[in-house]
C-alpha positions as CSV (number, residue, x, y, z in Angstrom):
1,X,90.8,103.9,119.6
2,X,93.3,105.2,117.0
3,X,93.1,104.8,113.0
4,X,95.9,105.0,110.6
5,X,95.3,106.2,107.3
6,X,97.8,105.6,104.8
7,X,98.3,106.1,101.0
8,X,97.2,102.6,99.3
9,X,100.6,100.9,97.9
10,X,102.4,101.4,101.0
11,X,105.5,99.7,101.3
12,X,107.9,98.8,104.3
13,X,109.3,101.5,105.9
14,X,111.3,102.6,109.0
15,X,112.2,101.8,112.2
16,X,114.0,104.8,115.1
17,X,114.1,106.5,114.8
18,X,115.3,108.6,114.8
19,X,114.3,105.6,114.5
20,X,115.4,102.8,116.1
21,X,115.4,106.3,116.0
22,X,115.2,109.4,115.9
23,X,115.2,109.1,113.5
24,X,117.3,110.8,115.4
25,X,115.6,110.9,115.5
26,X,115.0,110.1,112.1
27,X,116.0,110.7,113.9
28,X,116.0,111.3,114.5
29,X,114.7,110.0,114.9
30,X,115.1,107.7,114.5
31,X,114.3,105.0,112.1
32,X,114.5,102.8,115.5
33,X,114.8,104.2,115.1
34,X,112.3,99.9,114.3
35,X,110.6,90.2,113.0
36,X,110.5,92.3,115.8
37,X,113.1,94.2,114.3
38,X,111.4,94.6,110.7
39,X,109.3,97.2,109.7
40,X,106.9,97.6,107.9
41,X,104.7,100.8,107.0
42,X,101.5,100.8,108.3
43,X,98.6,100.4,105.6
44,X,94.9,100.5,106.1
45,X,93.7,101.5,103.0
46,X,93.8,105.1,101.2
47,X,94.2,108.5,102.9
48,X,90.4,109.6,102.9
49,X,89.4,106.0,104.5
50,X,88.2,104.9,108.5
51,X,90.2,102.0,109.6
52,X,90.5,100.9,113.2
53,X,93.4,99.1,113.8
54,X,94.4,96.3,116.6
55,X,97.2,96.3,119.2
56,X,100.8,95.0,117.7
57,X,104.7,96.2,117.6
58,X,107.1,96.1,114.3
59,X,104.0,94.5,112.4
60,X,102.8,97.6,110.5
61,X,99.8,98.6,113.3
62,X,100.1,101.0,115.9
63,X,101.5,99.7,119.2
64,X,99.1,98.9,122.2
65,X,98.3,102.2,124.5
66,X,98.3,99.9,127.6
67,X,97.5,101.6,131.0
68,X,97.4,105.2,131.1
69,X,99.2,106.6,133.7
70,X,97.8,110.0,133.3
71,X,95.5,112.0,135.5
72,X,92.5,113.3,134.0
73,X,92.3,117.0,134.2
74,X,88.9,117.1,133.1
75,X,89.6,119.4,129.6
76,X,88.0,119.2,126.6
77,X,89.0,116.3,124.6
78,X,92.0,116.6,122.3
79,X,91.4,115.2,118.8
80,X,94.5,114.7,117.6
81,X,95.6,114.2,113.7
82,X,99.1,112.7,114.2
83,X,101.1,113.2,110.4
84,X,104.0,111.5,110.2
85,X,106.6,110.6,108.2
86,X,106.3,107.1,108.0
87,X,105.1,104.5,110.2
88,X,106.9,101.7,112.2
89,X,107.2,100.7,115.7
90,X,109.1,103.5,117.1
91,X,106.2,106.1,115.8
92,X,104.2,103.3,117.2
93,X,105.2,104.0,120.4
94,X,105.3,108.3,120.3
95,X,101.7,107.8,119.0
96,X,101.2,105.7,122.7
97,X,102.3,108.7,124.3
98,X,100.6,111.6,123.1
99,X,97.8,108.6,124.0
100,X,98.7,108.9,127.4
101,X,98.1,112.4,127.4
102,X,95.3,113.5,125.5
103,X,92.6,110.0,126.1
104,X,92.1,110.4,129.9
105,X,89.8,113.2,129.2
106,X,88.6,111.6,126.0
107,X,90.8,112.6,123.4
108,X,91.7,110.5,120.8
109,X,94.6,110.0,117.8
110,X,94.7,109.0,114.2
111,X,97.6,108.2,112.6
112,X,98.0,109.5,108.8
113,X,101.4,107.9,107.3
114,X,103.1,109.7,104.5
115,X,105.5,106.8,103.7
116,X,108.1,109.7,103.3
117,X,106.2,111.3,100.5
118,X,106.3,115.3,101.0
119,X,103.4,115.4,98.7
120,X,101.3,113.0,100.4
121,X,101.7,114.4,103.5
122,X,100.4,118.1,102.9
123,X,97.6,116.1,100.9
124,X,96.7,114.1,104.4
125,X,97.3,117.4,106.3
126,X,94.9,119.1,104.7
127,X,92.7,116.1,104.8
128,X,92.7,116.0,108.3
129,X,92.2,120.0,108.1
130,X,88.7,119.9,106.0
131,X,87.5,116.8,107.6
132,X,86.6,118.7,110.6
133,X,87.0,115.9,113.0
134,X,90.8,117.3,114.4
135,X,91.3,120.0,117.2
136,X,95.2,119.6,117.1
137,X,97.8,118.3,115.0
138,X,101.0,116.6,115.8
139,X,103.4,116.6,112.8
140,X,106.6,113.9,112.7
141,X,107.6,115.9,108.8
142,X,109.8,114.3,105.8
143,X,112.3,117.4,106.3
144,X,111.4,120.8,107.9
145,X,110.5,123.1,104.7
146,X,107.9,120.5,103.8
147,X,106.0,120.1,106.8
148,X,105.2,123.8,106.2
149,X,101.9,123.9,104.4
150,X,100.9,121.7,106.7
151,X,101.0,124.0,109.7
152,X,100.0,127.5,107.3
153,X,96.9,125.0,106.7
154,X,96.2,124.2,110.3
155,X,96.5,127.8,111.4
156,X,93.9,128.9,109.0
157,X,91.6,126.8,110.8
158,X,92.7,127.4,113.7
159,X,94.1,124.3,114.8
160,X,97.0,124.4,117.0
161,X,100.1,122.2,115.6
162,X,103.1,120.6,117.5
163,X,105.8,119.6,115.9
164,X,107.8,115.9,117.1
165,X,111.2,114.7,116.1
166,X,111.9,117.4,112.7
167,X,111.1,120.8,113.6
168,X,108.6,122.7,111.0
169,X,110.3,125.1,109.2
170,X,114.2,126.3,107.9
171,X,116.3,124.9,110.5
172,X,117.2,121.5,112.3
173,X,118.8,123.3,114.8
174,X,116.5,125.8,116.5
175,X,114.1,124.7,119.5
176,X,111.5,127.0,119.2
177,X,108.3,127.0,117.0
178,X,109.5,128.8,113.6
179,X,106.2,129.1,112.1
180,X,103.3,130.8,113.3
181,X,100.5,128.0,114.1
182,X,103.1,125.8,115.9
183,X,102.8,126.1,119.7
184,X,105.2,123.2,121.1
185,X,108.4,121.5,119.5
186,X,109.9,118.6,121.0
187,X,112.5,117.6,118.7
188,X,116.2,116.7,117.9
189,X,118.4,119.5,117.5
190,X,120.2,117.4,114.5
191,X,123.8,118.9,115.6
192,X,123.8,117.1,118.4
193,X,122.6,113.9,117.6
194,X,125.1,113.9,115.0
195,X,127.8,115.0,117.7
196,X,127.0,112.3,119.8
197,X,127.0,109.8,117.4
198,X,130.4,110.8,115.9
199,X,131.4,110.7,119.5
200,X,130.4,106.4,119.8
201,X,132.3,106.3,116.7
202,X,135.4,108.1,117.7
203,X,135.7,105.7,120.6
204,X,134.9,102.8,117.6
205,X,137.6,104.0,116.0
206,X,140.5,104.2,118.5
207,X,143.9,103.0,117.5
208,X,142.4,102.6,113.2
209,X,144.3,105.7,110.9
210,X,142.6,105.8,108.7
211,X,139.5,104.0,110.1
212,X,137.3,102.8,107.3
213,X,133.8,103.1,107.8
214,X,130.3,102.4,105.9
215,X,127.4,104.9,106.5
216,X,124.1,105.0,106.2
217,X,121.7,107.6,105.3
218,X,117.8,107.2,105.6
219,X,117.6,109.0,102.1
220,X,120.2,110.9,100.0
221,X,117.8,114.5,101.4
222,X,117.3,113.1,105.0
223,X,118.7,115.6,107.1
224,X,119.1,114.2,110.1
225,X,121.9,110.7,109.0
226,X,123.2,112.9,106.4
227,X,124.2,115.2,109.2
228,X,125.3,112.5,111.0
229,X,127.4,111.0,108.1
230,X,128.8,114.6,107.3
231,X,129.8,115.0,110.9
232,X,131.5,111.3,111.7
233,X,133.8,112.5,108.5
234,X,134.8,116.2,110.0
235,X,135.1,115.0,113.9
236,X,136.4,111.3,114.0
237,X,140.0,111.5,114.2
238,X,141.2,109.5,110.6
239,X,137.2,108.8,109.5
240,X,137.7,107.7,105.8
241,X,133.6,107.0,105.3
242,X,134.2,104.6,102.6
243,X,130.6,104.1,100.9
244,X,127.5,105.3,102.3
245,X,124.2,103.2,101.5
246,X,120.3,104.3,101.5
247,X,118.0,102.2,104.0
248,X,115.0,104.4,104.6
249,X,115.0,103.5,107.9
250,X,114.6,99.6,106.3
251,X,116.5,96.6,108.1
252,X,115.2,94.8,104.9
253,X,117.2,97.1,102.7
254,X,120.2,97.3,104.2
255,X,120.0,93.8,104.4
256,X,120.6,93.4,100.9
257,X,122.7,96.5,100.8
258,X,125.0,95.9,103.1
259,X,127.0,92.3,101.8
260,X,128.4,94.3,98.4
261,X,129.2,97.1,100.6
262,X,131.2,94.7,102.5
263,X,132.7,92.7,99.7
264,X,133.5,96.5,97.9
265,X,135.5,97.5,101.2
266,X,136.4,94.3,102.8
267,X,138.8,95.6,105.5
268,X,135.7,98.4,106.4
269,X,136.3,98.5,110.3
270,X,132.8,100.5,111.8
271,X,129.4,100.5,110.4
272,X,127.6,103.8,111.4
273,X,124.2,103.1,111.1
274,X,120.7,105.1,111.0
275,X,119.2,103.1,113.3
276,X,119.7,100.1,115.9
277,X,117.7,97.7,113.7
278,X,119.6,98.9,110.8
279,X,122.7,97.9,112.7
280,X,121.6,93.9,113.7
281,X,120.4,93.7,110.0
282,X,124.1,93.7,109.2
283,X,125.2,90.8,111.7
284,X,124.2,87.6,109.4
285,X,126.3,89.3,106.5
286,X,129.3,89.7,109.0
287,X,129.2,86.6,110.0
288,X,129.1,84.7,106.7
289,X,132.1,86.9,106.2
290,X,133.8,85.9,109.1
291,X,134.2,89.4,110.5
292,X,131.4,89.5,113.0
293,X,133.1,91.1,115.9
294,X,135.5,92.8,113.8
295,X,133.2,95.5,112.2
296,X,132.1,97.7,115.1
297,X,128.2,98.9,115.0
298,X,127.0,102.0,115.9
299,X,123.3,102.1,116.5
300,X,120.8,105.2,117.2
301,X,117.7,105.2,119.3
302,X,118.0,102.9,122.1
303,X,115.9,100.0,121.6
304,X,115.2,97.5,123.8
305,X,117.3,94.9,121.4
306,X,120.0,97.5,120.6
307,X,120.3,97.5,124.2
308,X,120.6,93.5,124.7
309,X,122.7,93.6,121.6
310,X,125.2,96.3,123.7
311,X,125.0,94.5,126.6
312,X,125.8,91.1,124.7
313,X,128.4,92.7,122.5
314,X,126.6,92.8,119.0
315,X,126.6,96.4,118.9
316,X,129.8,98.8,120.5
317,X,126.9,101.5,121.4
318,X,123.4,103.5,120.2
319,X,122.5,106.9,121.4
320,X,119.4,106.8,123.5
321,X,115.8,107.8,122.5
322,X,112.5,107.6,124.7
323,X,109.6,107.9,122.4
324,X,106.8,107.3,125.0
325,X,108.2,110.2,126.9
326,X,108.4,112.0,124.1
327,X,104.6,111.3,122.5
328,X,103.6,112.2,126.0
329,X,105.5,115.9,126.4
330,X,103.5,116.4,122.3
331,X,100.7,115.2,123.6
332,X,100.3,117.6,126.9
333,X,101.2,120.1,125.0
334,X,98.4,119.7,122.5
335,X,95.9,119.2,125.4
336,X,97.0,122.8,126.5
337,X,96.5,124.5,123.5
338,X,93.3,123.2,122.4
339,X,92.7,124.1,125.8
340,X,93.7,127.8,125.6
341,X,96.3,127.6,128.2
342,X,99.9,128.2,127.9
343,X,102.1,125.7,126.4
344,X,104.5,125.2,128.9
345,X,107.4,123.9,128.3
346,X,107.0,125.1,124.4
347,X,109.7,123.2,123.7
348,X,111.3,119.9,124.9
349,X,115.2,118.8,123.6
350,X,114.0,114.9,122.9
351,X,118.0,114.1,123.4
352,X,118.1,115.5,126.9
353,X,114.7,114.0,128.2
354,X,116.3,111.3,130.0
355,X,119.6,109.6,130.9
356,X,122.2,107.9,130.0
357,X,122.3,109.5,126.2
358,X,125.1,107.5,125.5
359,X,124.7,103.8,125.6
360,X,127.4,101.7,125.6
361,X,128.6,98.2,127.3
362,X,129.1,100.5,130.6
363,X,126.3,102.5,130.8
364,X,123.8,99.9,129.0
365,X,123.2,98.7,133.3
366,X,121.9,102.2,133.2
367,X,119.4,102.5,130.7
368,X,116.0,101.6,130.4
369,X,114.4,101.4,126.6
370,X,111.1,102.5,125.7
371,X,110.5,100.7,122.5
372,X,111.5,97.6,120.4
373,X,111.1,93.7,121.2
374,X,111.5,92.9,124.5
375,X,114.6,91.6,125.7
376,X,114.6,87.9,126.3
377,X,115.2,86.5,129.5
């Protein structure tokens, strides 16, 4: 049984992510990186609060565990406090995977959503700390710098942390704990999720100079899309990013968003989205518009409807996530160090966890989502 505690108030929040994913990761992670394609934050009452929740995906509650594939190595039980960002169905489905991991030998997890609230987070980390009822942590931070006093908190009390998605710390970039208290890292080196997603939107954009595109950023700090973003407009060959627009990781909000976007930059040619939810959000304004078809969308986080909408045409392409796989690399490694063992691997690259990374109409045959809707049919 997991509980989410969340601050009271919460509103709807991401998806990947990086969201749809990552958020990409964010996410990214991205954020499918996430109605099955709305998200809503999850909210069961205030931080200091019990509240079980029941099974559901995209409706604001964690997603079922289901079967656990996982041998039980007879260990002591791994009570896990996982701290995260925000909650939607992608997070859902990490939290699923560090379930894998740690309940065969009766561990457990409670979500704590943060609702992208730096603040609130260190509040719920520490929380989580002096409640006594956690033996590891696994942190999902707003950016790196603030997931900080999280982990300084943790090691005081000697609880083990591992990071998923953001690293902990001063860079994006880095693979390897930064802070001392954080024994594992599986996250999204942001570089190259931005790399690959300028690379779908260089093949978007072939034959358009200048190719006129709309952005979107989770929030004007997020590193991860603003990477992205910064990255489509050095490495796209004629990239002339046109507006860029804030979703927090919100189909609902770049729903509205999105049609004066379009009406401000009519003959826009590629929407670069944060996540693959964020992406079909946009298809009802294109085709009132008439352009559906003409706007080419780039998703993140391979969802199991980015992936339809690939396969069907909707979308030109989304960079892959697998968030079960990588809740259940966190999750081992917490069960090792609340353990004592060795955390091995210490860190896992969440882009290289599993092929195809790219995702496009001829690889889509290829790839096998983790999260999301199912596809119909």
């Amino acid at each position: 049984m997991s509980d989410i505690r969340t601050p009271s108030g919460g509103r709807p929040d991401r998806e990947a992510r990086r969201g749809e994913a990552m958020r990409s990761s964010r996410v990214l992670a991205l954020g499918a990186m996430l109605g099955a394609v709305a998200l809503t934050a999850a909210g069961c009452g205030s931080s200091g609060g019990d509240s079980s929740t029941s099974a559901a995906t995209g409706s604001g509650t964690a997603a079922s565990t289901g079967a656990s594939t996982t041998v039980s190595s007879g260990g002591k039980p791994a009570k896990v406090a996982y701290v995260t960002y925000a909650m939607n169905d992608y997070v859902s489905v990490e939290v699923d995977g560090v379930k894998k991991a740690v309940e065969p030998d009766g561990g457990s997890v409670t979500v704590f959503n943060a609702n992208f609230d730096p603040q609130k987070m260190t509040q719920q980390c520490q929380d989580a700390i002096s409640s006594g009822r956690y033996n590891g942590i696994v942190i999902a931070p707003v950016t790196a710098p603030t997931g900080v006093p999280c982990v300084k908190a943790a090691q005081a009390a000697g609880i083990p942390v591992v990071t998923i998605e953001i690293q902990v710390g001063t860079s994006t970039e880095r693979m390897d704990p930064q802070v001392e208290g954080v024994v594992g890292v599986v996250g999204f080196p942001t570089s190259q999720n931005a790399k690959k997603i300028a690379g779908l939107t260089a093949e978007a954009c072939k034959g358009q100079d200048p190719c006129k595109i709309i952005g979107e950023v989770a929030t004007p700090d997020d590193p991860v899309t603003n990477q992205v973003i910064d990255t489509v407009k050095k490495d796209v060959p004629g990239a002339d990013v046109v507006q860029t627009v804030v979703g927090q990781y919100d189909p609902s909000m770049i729903a509205k968003a999105f049609p004066d976007a379009l009406s401000a930059h009519p003959d826009a040619q590629v929407f670069v989205s944060a996540a693959d939810s964020q992406a079909l959000a946009v298809v009802p304004a294109l085709k009132q518009a008439g352009k559906l078809g003409r706007v080419k969308l780039i998703g993140s986080g391979g969802s199991r409807l980015g992936a339809k909408a690939i396969a069907d045409g909707t979308m030109f392409g989304t960079v892959a996530n697998w968030p079960l796989q990588h809740g259940e690399a966190a999750g081992r490694m917490v069960v090792q160090a609340v353990n004592g063992e060795k955390v091995d691997p210490q860190s896992v690259n969440a882009l290289e966890i599993d092929t195809p990374s790219l995702v496009t109409k001829a690889t889509v045959s290829q790839f096998k989502p983790e999260w999301g809707a199912e596809r119909p049919g």
